[in-house]
VOVEX-78896 format. One line per field, with one value per atom (N, C-alpha, C, O, CB): x negated, y negated, z negated; residue number from 1; residue in one letter. Coordinates in steps of 0.02 Angstrom, whole numbers, plus 50000, padded with zeros to 5 digits. Glycine has a CB too. Layout:
BEGIN
X	X,...;
Y	Y,...;
Z	Z,...;
marnu	NUM,...;
torti	A,...;
//
This chain:
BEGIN
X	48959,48989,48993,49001,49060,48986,48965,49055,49107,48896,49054,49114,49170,49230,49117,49131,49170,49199,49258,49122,49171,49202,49255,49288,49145,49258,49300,49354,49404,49262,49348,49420,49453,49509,49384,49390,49428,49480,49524,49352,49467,49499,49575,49631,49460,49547,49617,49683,49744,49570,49628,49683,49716,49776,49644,49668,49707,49760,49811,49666,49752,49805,49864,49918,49785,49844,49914,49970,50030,49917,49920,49951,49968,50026,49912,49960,49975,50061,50117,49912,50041,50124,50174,50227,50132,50147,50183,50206,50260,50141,50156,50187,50218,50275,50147,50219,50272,50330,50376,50259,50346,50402,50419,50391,50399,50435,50452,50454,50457,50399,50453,50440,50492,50522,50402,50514,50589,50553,50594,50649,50495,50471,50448,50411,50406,50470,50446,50395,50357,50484,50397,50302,50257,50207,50281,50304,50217,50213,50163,50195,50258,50248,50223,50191,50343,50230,50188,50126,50083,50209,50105,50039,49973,49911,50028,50043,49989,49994,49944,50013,50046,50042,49976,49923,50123,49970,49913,49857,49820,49906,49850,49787,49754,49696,49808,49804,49767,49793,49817,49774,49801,49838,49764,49755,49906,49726,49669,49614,49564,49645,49636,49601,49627,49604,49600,49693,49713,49678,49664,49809,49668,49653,49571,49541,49670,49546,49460,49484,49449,49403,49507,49524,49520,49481,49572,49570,49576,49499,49467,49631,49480,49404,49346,49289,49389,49355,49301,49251,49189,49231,49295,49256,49207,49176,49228,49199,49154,49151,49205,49158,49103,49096,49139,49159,49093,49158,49208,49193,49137,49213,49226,49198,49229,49282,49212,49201,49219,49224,49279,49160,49167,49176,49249,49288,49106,49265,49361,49410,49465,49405,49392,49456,49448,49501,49463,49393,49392,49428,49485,49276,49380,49405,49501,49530,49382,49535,49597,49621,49674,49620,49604,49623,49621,49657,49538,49570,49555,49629,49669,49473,49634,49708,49758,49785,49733,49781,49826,49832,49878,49810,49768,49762,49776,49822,49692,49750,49769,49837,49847,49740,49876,49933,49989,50031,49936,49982,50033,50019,50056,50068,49960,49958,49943,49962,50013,49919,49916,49840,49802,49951,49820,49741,49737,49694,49701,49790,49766,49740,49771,49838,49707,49671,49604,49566,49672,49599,49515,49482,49424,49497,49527,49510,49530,49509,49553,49582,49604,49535,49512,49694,49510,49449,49388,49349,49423,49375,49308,49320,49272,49298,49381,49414,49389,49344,49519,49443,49416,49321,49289,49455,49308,49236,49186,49144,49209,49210,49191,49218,49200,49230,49261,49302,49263,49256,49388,49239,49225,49137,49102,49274,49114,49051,49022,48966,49023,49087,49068,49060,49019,49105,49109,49115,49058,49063,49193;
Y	50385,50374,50440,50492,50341,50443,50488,50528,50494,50481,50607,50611,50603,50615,50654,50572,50566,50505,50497,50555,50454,50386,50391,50343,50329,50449,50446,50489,50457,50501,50530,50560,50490,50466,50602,50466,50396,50339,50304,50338,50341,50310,50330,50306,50327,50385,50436,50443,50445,50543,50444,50415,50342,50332,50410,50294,50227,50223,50191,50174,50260,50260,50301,50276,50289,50368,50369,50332,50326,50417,50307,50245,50201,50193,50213,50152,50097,50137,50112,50056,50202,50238,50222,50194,50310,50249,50253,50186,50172,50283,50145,50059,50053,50052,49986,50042,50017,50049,50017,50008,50120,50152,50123,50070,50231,50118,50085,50008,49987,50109,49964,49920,49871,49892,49929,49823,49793,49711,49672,49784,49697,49630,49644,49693,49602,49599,49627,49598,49621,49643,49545,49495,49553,49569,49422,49601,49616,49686,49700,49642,49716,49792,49753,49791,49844,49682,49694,49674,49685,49662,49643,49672,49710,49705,49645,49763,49814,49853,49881,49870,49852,49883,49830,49862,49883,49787,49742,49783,49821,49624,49777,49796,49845,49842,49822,49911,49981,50006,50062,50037,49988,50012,50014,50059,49949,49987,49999,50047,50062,49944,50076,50133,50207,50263,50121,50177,50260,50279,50338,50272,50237,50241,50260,50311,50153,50211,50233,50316,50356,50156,50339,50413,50454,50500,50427,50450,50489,50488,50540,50471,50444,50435,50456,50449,50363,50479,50529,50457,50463,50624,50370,50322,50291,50240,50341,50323,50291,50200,50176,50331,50161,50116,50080,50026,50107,50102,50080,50016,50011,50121,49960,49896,49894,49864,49819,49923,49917,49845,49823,49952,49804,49742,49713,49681,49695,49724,49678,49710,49685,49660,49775,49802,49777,49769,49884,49761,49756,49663,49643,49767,49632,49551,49555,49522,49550,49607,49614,49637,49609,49636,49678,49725,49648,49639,49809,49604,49537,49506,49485,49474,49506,49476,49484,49431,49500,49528,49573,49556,49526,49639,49584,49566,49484,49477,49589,49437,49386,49351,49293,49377,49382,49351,49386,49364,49356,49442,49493,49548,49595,49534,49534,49557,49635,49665,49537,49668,49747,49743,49738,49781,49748,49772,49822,49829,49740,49897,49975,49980,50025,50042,49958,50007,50014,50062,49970,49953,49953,49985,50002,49889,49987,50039,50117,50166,50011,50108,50198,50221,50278,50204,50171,50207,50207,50254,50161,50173,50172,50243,50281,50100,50260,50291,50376,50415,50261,50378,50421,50432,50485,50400,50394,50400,50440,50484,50319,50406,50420,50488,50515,50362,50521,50585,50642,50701,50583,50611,50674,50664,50691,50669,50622,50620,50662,50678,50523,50666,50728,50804,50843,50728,50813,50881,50912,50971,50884;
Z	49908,49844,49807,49840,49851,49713,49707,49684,49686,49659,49661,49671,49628,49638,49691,49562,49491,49524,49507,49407,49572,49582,49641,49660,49599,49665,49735,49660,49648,49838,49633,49568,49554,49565,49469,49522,49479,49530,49506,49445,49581,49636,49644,49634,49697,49666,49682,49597,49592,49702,49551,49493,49504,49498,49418,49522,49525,49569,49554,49542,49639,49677,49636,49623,49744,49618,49602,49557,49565,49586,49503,49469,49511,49491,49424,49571,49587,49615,49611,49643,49640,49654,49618,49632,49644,49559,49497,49478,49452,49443,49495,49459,49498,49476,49446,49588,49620,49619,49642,49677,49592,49593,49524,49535,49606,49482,49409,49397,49339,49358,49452,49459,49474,49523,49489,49458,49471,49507,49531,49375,49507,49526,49605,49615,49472,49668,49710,49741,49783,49742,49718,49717,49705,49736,49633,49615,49596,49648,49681,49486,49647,49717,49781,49818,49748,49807,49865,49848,49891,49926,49790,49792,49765,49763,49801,49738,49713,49791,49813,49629,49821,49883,49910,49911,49930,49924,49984,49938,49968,49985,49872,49817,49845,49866,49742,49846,49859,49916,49905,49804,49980,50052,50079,50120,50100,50070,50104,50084,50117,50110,50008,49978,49990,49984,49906,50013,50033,50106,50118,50043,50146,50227,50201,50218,50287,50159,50143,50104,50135,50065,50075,50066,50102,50091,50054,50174,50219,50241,50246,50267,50251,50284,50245,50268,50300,50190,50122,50104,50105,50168,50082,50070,50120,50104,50022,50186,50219,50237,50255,50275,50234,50235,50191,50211,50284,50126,50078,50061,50035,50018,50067,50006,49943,49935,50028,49895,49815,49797,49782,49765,49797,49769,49806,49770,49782,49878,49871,49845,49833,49944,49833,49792,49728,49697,49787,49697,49608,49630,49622,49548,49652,49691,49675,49633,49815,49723,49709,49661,49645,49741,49630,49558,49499,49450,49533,49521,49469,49485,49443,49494,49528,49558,49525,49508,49618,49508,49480,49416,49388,49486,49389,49322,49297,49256,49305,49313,49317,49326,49305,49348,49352,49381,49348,49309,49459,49370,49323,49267,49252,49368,49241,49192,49200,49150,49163,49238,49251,49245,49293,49332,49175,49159,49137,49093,49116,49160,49146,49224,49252,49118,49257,49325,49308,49304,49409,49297,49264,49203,49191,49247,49176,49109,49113,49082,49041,49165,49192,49237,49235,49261,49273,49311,49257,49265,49387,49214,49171,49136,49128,49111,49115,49057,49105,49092,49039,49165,49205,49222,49226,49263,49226,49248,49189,49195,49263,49135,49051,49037,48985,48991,49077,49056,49092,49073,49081,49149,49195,49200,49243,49284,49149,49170,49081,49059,49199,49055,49016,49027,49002,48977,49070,49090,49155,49173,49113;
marnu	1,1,1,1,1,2,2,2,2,2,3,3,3,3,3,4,4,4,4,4,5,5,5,5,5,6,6,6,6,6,7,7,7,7,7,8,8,8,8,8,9,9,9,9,9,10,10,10,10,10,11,11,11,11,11,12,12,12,12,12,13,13,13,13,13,14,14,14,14,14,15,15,15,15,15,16,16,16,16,16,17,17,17,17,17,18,18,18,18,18,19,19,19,19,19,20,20,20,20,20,21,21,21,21,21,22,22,22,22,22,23,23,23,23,23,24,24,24,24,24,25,25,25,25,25,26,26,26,26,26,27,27,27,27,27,28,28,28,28,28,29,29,29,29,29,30,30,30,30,30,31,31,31,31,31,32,32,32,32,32,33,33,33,33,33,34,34,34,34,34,35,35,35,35,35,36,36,36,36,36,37,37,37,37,37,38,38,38,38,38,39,39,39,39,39,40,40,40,40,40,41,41,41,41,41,42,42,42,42,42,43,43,43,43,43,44,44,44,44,44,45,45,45,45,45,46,46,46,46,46,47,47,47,47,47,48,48,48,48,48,49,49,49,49,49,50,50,50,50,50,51,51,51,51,51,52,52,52,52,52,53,53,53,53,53,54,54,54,54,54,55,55,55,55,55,56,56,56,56,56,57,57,57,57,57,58,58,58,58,58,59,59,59,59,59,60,60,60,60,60,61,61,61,61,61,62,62,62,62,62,63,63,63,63,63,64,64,64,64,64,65,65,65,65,65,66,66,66,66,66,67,67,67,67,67,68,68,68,68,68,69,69,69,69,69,70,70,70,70,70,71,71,71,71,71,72,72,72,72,72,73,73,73,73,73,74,74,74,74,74,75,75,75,75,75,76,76,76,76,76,77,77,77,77,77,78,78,78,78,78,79,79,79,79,79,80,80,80,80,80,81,81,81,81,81,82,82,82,82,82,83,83,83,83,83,84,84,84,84,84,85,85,85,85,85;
torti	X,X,X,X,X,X,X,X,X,X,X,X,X,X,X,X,X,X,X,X,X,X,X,X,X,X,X,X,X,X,X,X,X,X,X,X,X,X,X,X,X,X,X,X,X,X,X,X,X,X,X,X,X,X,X,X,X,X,X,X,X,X,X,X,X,X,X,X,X,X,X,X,X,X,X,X,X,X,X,X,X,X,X,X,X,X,X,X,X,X,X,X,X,X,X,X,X,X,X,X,X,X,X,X,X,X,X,X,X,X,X,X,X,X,X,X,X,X,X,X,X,X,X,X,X,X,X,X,X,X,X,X,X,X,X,X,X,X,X,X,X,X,X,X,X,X,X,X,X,X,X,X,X,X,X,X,X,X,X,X,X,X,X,X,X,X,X,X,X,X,X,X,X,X,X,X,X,X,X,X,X,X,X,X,X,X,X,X,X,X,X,X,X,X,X,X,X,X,X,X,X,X,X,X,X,X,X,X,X,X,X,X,X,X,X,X,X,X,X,X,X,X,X,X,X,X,X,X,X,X,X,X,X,X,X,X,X,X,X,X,X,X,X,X,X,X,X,X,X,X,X,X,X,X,X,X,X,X,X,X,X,X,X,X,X,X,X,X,X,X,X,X,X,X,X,X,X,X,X,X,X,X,X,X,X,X,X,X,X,X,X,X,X,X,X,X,X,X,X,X,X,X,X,X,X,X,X,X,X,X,X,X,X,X,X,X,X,X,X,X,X,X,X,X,X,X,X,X,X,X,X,X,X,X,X,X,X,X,X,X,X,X,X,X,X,X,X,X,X,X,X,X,X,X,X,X,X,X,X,X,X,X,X,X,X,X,X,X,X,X,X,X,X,X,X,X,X,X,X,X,X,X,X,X,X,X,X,X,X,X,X,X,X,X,X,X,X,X,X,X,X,X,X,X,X,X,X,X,X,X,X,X,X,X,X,X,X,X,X,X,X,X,X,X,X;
//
């Protein structure tokens, strides 16, 4: 994976931090926690054997249900930022 997409990642996690800490619903914190618990462990591991398509699968989840459609536009947005520089 290339390394603008492992940045853009590491932004979404810290956002999903950020949402579950500010967060008063506890449906929606467990599952932005289920969402991205498995992207921090693919982190430690530098993405190896990563599956992108079930994280976006879950990120659809989200969006759908509770309404949290800044991840997907925080990673395009990121991707678009650093593929300038």
């Amino acid at each position: 994976m290339e390394s603008i997409r492992k940045q853009a990642y590491k932004v979404l996690i810290h956002q999903a931090l950020l949402d579950t800490k500010n967060c008063n619903d506890t449906e929606e914190i467990f599952h932005i926690a289920h969402t991205f618990h498995n992207l921090t462990e693919t982190l430690v591991e530098d993405f190896k054997g990563y599956n992108e398509e079930a994280l976006w699968s879950r990120i659809s989840f989200l969006e759908e249900n509770f309404g949290l459609m800044h991840y997907r536009r925080m990673f395009e947005e990121t991707i678009k930022r650093m593929s300038k520089d």
